[in-house]
C-alpha positions as CSV (number, residue, x, y, z in Angstrom):
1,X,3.0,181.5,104.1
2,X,1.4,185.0,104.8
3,X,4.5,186.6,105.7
4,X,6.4,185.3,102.9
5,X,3.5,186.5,100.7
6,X,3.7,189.8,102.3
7,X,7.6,190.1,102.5
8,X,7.6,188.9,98.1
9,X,5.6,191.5,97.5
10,X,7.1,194.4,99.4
11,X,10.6,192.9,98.1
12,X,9.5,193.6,94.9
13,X,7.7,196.7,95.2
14,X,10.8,198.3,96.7
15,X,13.3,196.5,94.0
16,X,11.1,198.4,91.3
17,X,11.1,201.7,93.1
18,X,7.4,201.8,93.5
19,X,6.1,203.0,96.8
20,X,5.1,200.3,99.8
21,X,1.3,200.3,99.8
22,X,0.4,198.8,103.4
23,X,-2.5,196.2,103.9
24,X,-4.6,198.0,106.8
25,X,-6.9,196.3,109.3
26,X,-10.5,195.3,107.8
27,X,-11.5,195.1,110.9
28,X,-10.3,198.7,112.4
29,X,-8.9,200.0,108.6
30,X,-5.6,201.0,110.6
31,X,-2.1,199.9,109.3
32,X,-0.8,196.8,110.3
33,X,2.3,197.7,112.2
34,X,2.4,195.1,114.6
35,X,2.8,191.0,113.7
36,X,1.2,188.5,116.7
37,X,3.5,185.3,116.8
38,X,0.3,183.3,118.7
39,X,-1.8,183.6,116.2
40,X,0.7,184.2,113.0
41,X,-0.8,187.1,112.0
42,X,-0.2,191.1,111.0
43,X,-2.4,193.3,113.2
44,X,-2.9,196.6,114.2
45,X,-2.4,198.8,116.7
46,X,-5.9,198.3,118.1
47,X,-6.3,194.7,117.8
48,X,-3.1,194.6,120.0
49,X,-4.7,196.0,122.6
50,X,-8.3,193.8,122.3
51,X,-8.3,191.2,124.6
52,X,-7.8,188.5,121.8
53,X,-4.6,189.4,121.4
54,X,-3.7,191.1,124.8
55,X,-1.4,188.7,126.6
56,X,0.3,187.2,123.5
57,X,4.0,187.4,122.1
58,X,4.1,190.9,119.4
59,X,7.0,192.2,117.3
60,X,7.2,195.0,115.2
61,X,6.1,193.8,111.4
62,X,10.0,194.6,110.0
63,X,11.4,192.3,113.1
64,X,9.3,189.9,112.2
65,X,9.5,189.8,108.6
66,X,13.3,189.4,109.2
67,X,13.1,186.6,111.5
68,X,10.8,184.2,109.2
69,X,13.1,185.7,106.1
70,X,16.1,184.3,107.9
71,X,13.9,181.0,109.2
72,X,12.9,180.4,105.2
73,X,16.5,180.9,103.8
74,X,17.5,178.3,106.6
75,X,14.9,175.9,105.4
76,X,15.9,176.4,101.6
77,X,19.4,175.7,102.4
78,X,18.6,172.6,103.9
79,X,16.7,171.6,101.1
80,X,19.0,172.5,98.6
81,X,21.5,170.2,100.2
82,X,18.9,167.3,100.4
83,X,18.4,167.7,96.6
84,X,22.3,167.6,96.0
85,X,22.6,164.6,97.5
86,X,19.6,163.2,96.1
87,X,20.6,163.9,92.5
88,X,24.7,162.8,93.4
89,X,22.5,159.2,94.4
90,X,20.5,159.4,91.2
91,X,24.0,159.8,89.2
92,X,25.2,157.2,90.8
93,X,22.7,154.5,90.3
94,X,22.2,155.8,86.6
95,X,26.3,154.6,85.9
96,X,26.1,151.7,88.2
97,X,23.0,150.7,85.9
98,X,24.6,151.5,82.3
């Protein structure tokens, strides 16, 4: 939910022209550049080296954001096909009831 927060709002930052402004770390107040897929979290730099985080999978924030963008479109296809067929069931009991 975080990354699609994140990806909305930098979507729509960039459709309206108006520059990126990046979260940084509270802890370290660096730029989160790096995305932690243990945890499901943006980090930085310096986190990525702490031990918390030291031996788990990392991608680069844009890598990331692409692969949950594809992931969500995926889901919402599947969904819009489970409502089509929902509402094609609803028209049909509606006629088979008049």
């Amino acid at each position: 939910a975080r990354v699609l927060e994140i990806a909305k709002r930098l979507s729509l930052q960039a459709a309206r022209g108006e520059t990126v402004e990046e979260e940084g770390c509270e802890k370290h107040r660096e730029p989160l550049k790096v995305f932690c897929k243990d945890d499901e979290t943006f980090i930085c730099v310096i986190c990525r080296e702490s031990r918390a985080h030291r031996s788990h999978t990392m991608l680069p924030v844009q890598d990331a954001v692409q692969e949950y963008k594809g992931q969500i479109q995926a889901h919402l296809q599947a969904l819009k096909e489970d409502r089509d067929k929902l509402l094609g069931f609803r028209e049909v009991e509606m006629r088979r009831s008049w």
